[in-house]
N, C-alpha and C positions, 0 to 999 in steps of 0.2 A: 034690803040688799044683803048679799052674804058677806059682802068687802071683797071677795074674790077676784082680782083681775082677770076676765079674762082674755087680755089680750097677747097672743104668744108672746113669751120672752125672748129677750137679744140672741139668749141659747136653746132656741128652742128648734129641731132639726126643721131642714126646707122643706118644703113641700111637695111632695116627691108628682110629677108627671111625665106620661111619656114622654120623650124623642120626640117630634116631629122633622122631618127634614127640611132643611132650609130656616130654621126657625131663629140661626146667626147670621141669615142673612144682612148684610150691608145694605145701605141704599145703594143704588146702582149696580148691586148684584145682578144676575139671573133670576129669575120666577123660581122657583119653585119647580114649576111644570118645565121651566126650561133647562134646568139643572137635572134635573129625571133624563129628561129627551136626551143634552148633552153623551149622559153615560150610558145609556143603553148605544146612542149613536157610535160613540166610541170601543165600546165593548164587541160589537159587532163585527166592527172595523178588523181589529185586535186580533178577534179569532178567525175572522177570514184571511186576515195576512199570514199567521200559522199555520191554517190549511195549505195557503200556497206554499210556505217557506219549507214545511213538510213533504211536499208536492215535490218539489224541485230536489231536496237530498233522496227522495228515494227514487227519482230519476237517473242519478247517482250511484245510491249504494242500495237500492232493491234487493243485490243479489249479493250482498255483504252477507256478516255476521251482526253488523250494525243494522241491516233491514229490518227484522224482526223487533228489533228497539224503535226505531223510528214508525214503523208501521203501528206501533200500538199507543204511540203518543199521536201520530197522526188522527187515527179511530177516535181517541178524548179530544181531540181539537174539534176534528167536525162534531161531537154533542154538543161540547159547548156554542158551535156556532148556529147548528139548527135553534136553540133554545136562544140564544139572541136574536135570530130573523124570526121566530116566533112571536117575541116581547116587539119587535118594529112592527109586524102587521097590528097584534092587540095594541097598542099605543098609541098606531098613525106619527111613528118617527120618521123622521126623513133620513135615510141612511147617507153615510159621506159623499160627496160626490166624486170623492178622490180613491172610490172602488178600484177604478181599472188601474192606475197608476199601484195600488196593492196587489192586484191581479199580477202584474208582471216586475215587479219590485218583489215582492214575495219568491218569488219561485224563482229568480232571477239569485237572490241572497242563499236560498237554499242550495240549489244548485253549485255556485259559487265557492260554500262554505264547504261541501261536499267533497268537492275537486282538489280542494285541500290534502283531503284527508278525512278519514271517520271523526278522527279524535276535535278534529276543527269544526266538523258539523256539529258534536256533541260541544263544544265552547259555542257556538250559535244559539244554542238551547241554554245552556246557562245565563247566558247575558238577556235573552230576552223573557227569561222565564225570570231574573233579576227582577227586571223592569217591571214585568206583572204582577207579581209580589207586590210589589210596593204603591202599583197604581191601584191593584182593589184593596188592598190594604186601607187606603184613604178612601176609597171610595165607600167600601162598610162602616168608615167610622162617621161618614159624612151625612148617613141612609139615619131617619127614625125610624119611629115603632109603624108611623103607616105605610112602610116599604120595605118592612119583614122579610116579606116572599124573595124579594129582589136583593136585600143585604143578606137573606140566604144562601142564595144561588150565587153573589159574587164568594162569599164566604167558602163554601162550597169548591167553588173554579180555582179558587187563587190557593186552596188543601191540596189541587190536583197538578196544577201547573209546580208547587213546589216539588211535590213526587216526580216531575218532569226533571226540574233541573239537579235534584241528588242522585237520581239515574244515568243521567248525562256525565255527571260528575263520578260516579261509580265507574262508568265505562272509558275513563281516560280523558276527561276536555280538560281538565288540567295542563296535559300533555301536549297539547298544541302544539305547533310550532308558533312563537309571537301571542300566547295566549292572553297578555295584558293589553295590546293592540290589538286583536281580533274584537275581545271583550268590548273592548272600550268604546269600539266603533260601532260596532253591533245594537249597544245601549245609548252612545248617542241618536242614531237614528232610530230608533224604537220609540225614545223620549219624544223628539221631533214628529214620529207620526202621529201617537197620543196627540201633539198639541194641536195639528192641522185638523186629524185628523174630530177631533171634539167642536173644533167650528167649521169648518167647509163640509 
């Protein structure tokens, strides 16, 4: 025998493996497979409600100075949302059933915020491009190494949606009128649809 221990020491570095996602799961969590479905479900959701919300300020202000802003954050919402209803067919997710309720909640909020004012549609874009931020924020830190593809793509979305809301910001939502109130309300129900919108 050499005398050699060798059994790693108390300091001896961990053992380095991938990520896998769901691998903190709790008992009584989500599956795995059902935490996957959850986020692409709600991601979906997400960016279909931005196409509406989009939809309904440039019903609005098409023919602003603000159209041309809005029109070209509109054009990156629908990528992002083709490339979601893409990920539901390859996956067999069930998408929300609280689509049409976003269908006209969407456009309804766009519109709305629009009627304001430019400067209030552009605070409509800050507060829920907030919200986004932070909900793929968690969601990439949540993804392993075997949903690379997918913590890409949210990684990716949530680079773009920030570009979204410093633009916003660049173009006066500051300025609002009631900008802390606008905000405020805008990202409470942003939050609320995430939450329905990841189970129903």
């Amino acid at each position: 025998m050499s005398g050699r221990d060798d059994k790693p020491g108390k300091d001896a570095p961990p053992r380095a493996h991938p990520k896998v996602t769901g691998e903190d799961a709790l008992p009584g969590d989500p599956s795995r497979e059902e935490q996957i479905a959850r986020m692409i479900r709600v991601d979906q959701a997400g960016e279909y409600g931005a196409v509406r919300i989009y939809a309904g300020q440039l019903a609005v202000l098409g023919r602003t100075g603000s159209g041309e802003v809005v029109r070209a954050m509109a054009a990156t919402e629908r990528e992002h949302l083709e490339r979601f209803d893409d990920l539901v067919a390859a996956r067999g997710v069930r998408p929300t059933a609280l689509q049409p309720l976003w269908h006209v909640a969407g456009y309804a909020l766009g519109a709305a915020t629009a009627l304001l004012g430019e400067r209030a549609a552009m605070a409509c874009t800050v507060a829920v491009e907030e919200v986004i931020d932070r909900h793929y924020a968690e969601q990439a830190e949540r993804l392993g190494d075997d949903e690379a593809e997918l913590r890409e793509t949210i990684e990716t979305f949530r680079a773009e949606e920030i570009e979204h809301k410093d633009e916003a910001l660049a173009h006066g939502a500051e300025g609002a009128p009631g900008y802390e109130l606008l905000t405020g309300a805008v990202k409470a129900g942003s939050r609320l649809a995430i939450w329905l919108s990841t189970r129903i």
